[in-house]
N, C-alpha and C positions, 0 to 999 in steps of 0.2 A: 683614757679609754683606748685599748689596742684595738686597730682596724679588725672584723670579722667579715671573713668572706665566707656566702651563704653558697652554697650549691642550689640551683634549680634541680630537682630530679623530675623527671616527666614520663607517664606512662606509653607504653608503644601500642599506638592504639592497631587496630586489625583492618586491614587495606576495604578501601571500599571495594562492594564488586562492580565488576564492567558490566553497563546494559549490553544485552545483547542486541545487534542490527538486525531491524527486522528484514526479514528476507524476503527482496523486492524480485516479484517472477516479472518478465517481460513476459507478455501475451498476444501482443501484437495483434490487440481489436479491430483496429482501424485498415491496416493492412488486408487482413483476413479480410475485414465488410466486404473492402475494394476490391478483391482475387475473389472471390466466392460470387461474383454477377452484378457487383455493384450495387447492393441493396445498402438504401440510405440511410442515415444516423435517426432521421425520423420513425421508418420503418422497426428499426430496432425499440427507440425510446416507446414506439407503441405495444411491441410486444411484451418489455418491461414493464407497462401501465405506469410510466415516467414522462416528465419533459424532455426534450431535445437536447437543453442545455445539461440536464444532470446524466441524459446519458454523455454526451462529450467529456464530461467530467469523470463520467466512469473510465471513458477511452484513455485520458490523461494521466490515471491513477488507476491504475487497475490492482491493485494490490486492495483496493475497498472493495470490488469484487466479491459476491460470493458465490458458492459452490453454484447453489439454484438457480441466481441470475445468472451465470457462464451457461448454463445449461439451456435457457432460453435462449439466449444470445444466439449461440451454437444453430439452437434447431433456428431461431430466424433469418439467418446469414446459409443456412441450407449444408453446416459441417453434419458428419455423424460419428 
């Protein structure tokens, strides 16, 4: 029997796509509390009708942020 050499042929598959990076805003919460009169992270986490701890954690990640809580935020730290 003569050697037979096989070819693999293999289809070209179609590129995965690239996630896109989500688009991280700096807000600079914490900053702002502190320049707007020094009003504290508790003061805030109350007008959120939040813990203390998960407002810091909003501070931290503010990309979890939403529109309506920015908007409290705002009016409790005294921005317009």
């Amino acid at each position: 029997m003569q050697d037979i050499v096989t070819v693999m042929v293999t289809r070209r598959r179609p590129p995965i796509p690239k996630q896109r990076q989500v688009r991280r805003l700096k807000l600079y919460l914490r900053e702002w509390r502190k320049f707007m009169g020094g009003v504290s992270a508790v003061d805030c986490a109350i007008a959120l009708d939040i813990e203390r701890e998960s407002y810091l954690r909003l501070e931290r990640e503010p990309w979890r942020i939403t529109v309506s809580e920015l908007d409290i935020i705002a009016g409790a730290i005294g921005v317009k």
